[in-house]
N, C-alpha and C positions, 0 to 999 in steps of 0.2 A: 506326525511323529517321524516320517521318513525324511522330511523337510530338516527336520531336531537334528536326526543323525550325522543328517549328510554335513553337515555344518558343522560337526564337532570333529575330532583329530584325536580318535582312540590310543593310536599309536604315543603320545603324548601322557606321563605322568600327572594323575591333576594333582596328588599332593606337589609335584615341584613348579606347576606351573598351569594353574587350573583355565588362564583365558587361552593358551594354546590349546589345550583340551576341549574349552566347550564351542572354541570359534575358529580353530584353524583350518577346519574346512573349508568354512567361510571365505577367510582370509588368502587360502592356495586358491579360490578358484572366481575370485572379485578383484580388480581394480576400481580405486577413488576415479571415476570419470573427471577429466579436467576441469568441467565444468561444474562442477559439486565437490564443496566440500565436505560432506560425508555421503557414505551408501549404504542403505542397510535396507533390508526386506520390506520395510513398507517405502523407498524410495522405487526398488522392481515391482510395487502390486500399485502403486502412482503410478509409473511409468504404463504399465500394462491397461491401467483405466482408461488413461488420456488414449493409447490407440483405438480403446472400445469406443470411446467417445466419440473419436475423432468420426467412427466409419457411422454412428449412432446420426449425428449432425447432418453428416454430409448425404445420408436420404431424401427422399423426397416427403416432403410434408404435407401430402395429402391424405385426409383422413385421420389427422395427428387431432388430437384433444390441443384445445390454446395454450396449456402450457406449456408442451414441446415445440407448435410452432415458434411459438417468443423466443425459447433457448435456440430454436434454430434459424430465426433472423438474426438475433444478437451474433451468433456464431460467423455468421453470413456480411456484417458487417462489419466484422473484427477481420475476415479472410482479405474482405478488401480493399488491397492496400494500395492501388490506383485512384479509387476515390478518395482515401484518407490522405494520399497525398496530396489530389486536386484541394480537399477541402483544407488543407493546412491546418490553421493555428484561427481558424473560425469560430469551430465549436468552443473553443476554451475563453476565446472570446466572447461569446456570446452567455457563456455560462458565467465568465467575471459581470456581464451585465443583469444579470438576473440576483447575482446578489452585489448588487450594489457597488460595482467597479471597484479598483481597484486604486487608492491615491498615487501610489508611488507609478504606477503605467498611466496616469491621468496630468493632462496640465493644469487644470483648475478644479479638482476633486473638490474644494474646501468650500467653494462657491458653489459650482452645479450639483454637487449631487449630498453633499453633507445635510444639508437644510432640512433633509426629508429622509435619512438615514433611520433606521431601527436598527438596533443591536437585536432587541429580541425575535422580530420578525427575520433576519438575516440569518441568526440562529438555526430556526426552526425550518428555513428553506433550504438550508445546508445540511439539514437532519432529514426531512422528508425525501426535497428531489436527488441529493448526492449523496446520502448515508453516509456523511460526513461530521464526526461530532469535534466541533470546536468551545474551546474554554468548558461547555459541561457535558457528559453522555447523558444521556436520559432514554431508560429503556423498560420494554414490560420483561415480567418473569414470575416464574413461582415463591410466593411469599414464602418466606423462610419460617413464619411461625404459624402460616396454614398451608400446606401442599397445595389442598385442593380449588386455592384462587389463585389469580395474579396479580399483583398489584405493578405498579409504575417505579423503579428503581431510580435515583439520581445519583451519578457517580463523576469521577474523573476521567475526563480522554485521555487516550495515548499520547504520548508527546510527538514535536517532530522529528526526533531521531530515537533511535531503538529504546532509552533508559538515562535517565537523569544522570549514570557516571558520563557519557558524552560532552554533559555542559558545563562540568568541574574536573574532572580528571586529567590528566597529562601524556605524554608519551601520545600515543596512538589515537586517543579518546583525542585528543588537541589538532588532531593532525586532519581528523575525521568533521570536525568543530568549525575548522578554519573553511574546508573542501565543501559542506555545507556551507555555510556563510555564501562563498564565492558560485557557487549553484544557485542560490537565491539572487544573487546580483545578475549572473548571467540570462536566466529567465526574464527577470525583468525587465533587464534590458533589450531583451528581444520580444517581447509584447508591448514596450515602449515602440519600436521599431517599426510592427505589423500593424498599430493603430497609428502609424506618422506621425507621434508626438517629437519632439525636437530633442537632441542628445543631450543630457544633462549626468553622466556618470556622479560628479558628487553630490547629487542632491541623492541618485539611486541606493550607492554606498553611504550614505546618513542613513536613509528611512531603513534598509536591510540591517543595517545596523543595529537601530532602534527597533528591529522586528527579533530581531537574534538576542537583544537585551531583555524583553517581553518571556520569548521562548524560556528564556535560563532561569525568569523572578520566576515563572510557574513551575519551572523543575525545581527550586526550590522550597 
């Protein structure tokens, strides 16, 4: 409640102007941080978490039950950013090879590794090992006509950019369309790069192409 108060601007008419009334307190005693574009109380009780967290992690994990040690290797290995340097652009390698590489960073995808290709098994290792749902989601949850089971949900994933206005829209949404597109080319061309495949830009700009054409028929 004192939290309510402080935040509102008594002094302020609310019949003539009831958001100075119930947020200019607010608003006299917060700036938008540059790097956010909006701030509101649960941005300071985030912010306040991550410091709890941060000191939470950075313990010693002796005596810790295995789910906090995990959280606090995982932590541990995000902090280090000398070996993420050493290791580069391995692990993302190594994870395009688990599901089945990639054609467009590959020189003869079509030969070596097509032959023996599963869509559905690919699927499912992108759903298991990366929590990553492509073309379908597929999840458990509370049946909606029993509470007390679960059954198995089949739905739509996310797209690759925020919402299907992205991949028809104009103005900004085009401007954001194009800046994607050329992020997918430049990626590629830099894991073409780190696995010494030979420089082929228009074959990369075809296939991102035809990946960005896929993207748009599923937002539709």
């Amino acid at each position: 409640a004192a939290r309510i108060i402080q935040n509102m601007d008594p002094t302020a008419d609310p019949c003539k102007d009831f958001y100075q009334y119930a947020c200019g307190g607010w608003l006299n005693r917060h700036v938008i941080p540059e790097t956010s574009s909006r701030y509101s109380i649960f941005d300071i009780l985030r912010d306040e978490l991550e410091i709890i967290l941060k000191g939470v992690l950075e313990t010693s994990d002796q005596g810790d039950r295995e789910a906090f040690q995990k959280a606090k290797i995982l932590y541990k290995s995000c902090m280090n950013e000398s070996l993420i340097e050493q290791r580069d652009s391995l692990p993302l390698l190594e994870a395009l090879t688990m599901v089945g590489d990639w054609p467009v960073a590959s020189a003869d995808w079509n030969k070596t590794n097509e032959p023996n290709w599963s869509m559905e098994e690919k699927l499912s290792i992108m759903n298991s090992r990366f929590n990553k749902r492509v073309l379908i989601d597929m999840f458990v949850w509370n049946d909606d006509r029993d509470s007390s089971r679960h059954i198995i949900y089949i739905d739509q994933p996310s797209l690759g950019m925020p919402s299907r206005d992205y991949y028809f829209n104009g103005g900004n949404y085009q401007r954001v369309r194009e800046a994607y597109l050329q992020f997918m080319i430049t990626i590629a061309k830099m894991i073409r790069e780190d696995k010494n495949v030979s420089k082929d830009d228009p074959f990369v700009q075809e296939e991102m192409s035809k990946v960005m054409e896929l993207e748009t028929e599923i937002a539709n």
